[in-house]
Every structure is written in C-alpha cells, then in structure tokens.
N, C-alpha and C positions, 0 to 999 in steps of 0.2 A: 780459778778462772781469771782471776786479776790479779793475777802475780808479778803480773809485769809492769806492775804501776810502782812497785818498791823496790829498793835498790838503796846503793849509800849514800851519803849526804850529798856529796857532789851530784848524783843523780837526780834525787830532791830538789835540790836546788837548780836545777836545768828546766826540769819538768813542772816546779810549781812557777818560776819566771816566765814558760812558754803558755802555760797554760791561762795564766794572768795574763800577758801580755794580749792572747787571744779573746778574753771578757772584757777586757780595757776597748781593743778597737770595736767591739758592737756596742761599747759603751757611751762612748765619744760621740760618734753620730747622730746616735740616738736623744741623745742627752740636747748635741749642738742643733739637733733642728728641731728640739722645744725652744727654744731661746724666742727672743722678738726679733724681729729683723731675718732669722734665717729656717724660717717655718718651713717645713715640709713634714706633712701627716706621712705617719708610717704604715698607720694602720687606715687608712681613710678618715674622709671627716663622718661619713657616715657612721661608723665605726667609732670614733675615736675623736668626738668632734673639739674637744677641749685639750687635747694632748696630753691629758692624766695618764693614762694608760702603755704611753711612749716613756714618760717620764718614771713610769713604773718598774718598766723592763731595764729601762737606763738606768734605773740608782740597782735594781734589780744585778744586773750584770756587772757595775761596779762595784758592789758588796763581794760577787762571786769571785770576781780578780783579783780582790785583794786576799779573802779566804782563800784561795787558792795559793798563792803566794805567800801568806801565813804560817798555813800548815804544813808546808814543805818547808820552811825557814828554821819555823821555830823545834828543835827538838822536843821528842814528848813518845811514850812507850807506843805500843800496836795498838792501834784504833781496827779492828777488822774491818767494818762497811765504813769508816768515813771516806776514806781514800777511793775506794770504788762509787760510790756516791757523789762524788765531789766529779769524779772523772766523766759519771752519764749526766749529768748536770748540765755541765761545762759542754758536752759533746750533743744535750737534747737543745742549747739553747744556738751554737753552732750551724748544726742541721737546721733549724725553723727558723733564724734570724738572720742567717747571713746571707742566703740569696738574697730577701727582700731588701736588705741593706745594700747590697750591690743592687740591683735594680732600680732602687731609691735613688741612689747615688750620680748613676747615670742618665736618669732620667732628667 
C-alpha cells in the first residue's frame, strides 16, 4: 500500500527534504507567533490562553522536519512502518494545520 514512499537514495533524499521542508513551514509560524511582540493565538485565547499548546505543535512539527529529513538522509536497513508512519504524520499534521495557519496568517 505504501510502496511508493521507497525508491533509491536520490529518491530519499528528495522526499525526506520536501517532506521536512513542509513541517519546517507549519513550524515557523507557529513557533513566530508565540514569540513577544508577534503574538497571534492559533488556537484561541479561550482555547489556548498561554500559547503552550501553539508551542507544542511548533517544537512538535519541528522534531517531525527534521525526523523526517533524518530518516531519509541517514542510511539504515527496512524499517517496514516507520516510513509509512512518518508519511501519515506529516500528511495528518498538514491537513488540520495548514488551513488554520493560512487563515491565521491572513487575518
């Protein structure tokens, strides 16, 4: 079913840099508008009234960006689920965080 996530190194290395690059930018935002000066709740104040929880998915998504760029870099034998795991991850944090992050953004 997720056969198409492996391929050869040059492959790997295409896909773990796109795929990091893609956790890096919901990272960034998230990250910059816990800062002082550049505050915007992502998740409401009611929600979220301390920006813990912003700052959670932000170091959250930055762990994933770099693991993901990682495991594609670094050679290493068949992992059978990590690479498929790594992919819906990447792809469930995508889906539920990028609209709000455009929305946020524009707002």
């Amino acid at each position: 079913m997720f056969a198409f996530l492996e391929g050869d190194h040059t492959f790997s290395l295409v896909y773990g840099l796109t795929t990091g690059a893609v956790c890096l930018a919901l990272a960034i935002p998230l990250l910059y508008w816990a800062l002082p000066g550049h505050q915007r709740s992502f998740f409401g104040v009611a929600v979220d009234p301390m920006r813990r929880l912003q700052v959670g998915y932000g170091i959250f998504c930055m762990a994933m960006a770099f693991t993901d760029i990682g495991c594609r870099a670094i050679p290493h034998g068949p992992l059978a689920f990590v690479h498929p795991a790594f992919f819906l991850v990447t792809l469930a944090l995508v889906v539920t965080l990028a609209p709000r992050i455009v929305a946020v953004a524009r707002a």
